[in-house]
C-alpha positions as CSV (number, residue, x, y, z in Angstrom):
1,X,29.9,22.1,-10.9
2,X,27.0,20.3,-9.8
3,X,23.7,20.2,-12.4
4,X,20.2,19.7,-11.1
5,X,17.5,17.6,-12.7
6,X,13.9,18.4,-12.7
7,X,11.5,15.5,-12.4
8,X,8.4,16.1,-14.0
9,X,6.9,12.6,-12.7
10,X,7.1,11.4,-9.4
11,X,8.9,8.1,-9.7
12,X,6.3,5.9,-7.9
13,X,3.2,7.1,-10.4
14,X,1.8,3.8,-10.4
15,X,0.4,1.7,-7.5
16,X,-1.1,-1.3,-6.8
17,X,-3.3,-2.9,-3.9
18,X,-5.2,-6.1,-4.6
19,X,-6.9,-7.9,-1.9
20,X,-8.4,-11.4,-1.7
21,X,-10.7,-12.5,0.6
22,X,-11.4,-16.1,1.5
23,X,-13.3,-17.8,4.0
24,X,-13.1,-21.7,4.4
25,X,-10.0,-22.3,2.3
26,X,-12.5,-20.4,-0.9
27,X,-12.1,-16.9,-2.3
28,X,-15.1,-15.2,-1.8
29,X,-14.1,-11.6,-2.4
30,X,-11.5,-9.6,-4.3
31,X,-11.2,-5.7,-4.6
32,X,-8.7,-3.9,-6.6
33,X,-7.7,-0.9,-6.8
34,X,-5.2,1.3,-9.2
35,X,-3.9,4.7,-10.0
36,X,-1.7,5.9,-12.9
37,X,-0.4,9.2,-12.2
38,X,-3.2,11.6,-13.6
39,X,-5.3,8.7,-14.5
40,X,-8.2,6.8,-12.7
41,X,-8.6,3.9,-13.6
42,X,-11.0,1.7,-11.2
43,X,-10.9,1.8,-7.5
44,X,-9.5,3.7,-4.9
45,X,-6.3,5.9,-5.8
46,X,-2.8,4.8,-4.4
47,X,-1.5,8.2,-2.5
48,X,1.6,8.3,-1.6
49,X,2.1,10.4,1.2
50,X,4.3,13.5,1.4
51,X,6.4,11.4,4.0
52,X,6.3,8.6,1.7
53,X,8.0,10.9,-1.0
54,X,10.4,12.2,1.5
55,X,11.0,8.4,2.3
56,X,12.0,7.0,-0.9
57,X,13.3,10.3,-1.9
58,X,15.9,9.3,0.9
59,X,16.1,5.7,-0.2
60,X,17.6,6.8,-3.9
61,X,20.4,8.2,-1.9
62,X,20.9,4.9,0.4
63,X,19.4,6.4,3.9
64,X,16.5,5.7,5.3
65,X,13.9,2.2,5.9
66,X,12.1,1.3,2.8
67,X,8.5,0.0,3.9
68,X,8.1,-3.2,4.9
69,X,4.8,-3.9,6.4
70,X,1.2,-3.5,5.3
71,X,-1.4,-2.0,7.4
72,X,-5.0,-2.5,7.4
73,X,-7.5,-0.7,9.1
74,X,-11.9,1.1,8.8
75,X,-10.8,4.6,8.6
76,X,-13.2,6.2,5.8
77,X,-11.7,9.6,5.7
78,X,-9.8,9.8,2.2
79,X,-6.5,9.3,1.6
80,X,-4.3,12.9,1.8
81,X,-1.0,14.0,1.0
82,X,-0.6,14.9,4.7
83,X,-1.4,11.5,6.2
84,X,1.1,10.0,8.5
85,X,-1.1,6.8,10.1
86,X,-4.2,4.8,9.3
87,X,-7.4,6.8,10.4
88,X,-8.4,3.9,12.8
89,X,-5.7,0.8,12.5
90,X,-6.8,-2.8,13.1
91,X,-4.1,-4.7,11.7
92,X,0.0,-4.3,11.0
93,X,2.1,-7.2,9.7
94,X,5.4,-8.0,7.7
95,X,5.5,-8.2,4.2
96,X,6.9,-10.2,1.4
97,X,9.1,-8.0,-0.4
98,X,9.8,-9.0,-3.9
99,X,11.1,-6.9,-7.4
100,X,8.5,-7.8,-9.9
101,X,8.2,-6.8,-13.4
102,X,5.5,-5.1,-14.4
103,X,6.6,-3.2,-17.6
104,X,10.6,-4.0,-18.0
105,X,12.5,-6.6,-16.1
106,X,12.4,-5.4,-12.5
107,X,10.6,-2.2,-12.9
108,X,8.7,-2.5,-9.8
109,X,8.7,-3.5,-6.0
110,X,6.1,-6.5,-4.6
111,X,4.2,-6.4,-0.8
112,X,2.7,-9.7,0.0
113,X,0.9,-10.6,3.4
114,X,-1.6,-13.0,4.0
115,X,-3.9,-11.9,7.6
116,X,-5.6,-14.1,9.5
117,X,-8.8,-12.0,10.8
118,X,-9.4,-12.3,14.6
119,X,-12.7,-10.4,15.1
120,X,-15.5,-9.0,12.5
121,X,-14.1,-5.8,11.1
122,X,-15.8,-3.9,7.5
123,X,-12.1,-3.0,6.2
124,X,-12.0,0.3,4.1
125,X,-8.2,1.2,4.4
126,X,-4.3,0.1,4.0
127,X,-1.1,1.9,4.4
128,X,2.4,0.7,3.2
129,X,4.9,1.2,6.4
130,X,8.4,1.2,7.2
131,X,7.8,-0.4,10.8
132,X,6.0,-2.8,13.0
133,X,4.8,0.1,14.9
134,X,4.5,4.0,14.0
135,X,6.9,4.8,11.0
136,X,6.8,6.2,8.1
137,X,2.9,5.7,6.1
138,X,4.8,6.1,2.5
139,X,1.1,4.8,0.8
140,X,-2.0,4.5,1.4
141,X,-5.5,3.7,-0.1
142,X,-9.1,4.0,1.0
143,X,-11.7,1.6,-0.8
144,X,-14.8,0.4,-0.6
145,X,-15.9,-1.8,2.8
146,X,-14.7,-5.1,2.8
147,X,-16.6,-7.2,5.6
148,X,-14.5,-9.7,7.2
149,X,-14.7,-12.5,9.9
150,X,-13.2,-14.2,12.4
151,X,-11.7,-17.0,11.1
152,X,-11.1,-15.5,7.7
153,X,-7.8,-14.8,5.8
154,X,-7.1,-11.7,3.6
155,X,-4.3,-11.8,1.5
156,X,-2.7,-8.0,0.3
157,X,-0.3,-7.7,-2.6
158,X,0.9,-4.2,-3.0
159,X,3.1,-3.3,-6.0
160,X,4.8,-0.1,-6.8
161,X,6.0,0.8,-10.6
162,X,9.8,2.6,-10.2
């Protein structure tokens, strides 16, 4: 006889997303943001997206792509259950993927990627993705502008509390 468990918590409650800004080798510019379920605590809230549940909902039973790249983009709309993309994205690359602890050894999963901006954009949004192109948006996080150059580097670390 199979038993069912109720979850009162979503596994993922806690996110992540810091971003540092530099320009000529010196950080000029940092925002953070996190979310405990229920709980706001400074910046923008980490959603993860229905598909993102569905997603690692399909990764505890060893199917499915876990994400691994980080998308940027200047969408404003906020961040919704429903999302599936970036409002408007500028920028998709591959990750770092760690485990990192963050409570108990190896509670938590680690996105690192360091951009190299190409054109002035005012950055406002990031998604956590399971492709180089479309896929699954499993998080995402809209934040206060973040004006960038040419010529300067923005390095995204993105953790995730299991």
């Amino acid at each position: 006889m199979e038993k069912t468990i109720l979850m009162t918590e979503f596994p993922y409650k806690r996110g992540t997303l810091l971003l540092e800004h530099s320009r000529g080798g010196k950080l000029i510019a940092i925002r953070a943001a996190e979310f405990q379920f229920g709980n706001f605590r400074r910046g923008a809230p980490n959603l993860v997206t229905n598909a993102g549940k569905a997603l690692f909902a399909n990764l505890f039973i060893g199917s499915g792509t876990a994400p691994t790249h980080i998308a940027l983009g200047t969408g404003t709309t906020a961040a919704a259950a429903g999302d599936t993309a970036l409002e408007t994205e500028v920028y998709r690359e591959a990750a770092t993927r760690s485990r990192v602890t963050i409570t108990v050894t190896n509670d938590g999963s680690q996105y690192t990627k360091t951009f190299t901006i190409d054109a002035t954009h005012s950055l406002t949004e990031a998604g956590l993705m399971n492709a180089a192109a479309a896929g699954t948006l499993a998080c995402r996080q809209v934040y206060t502008a973040l004006p960038v150059l040419s010529g300067d580097s923005l390095k995204a670390t993105w953790r995730l509390q299991h």
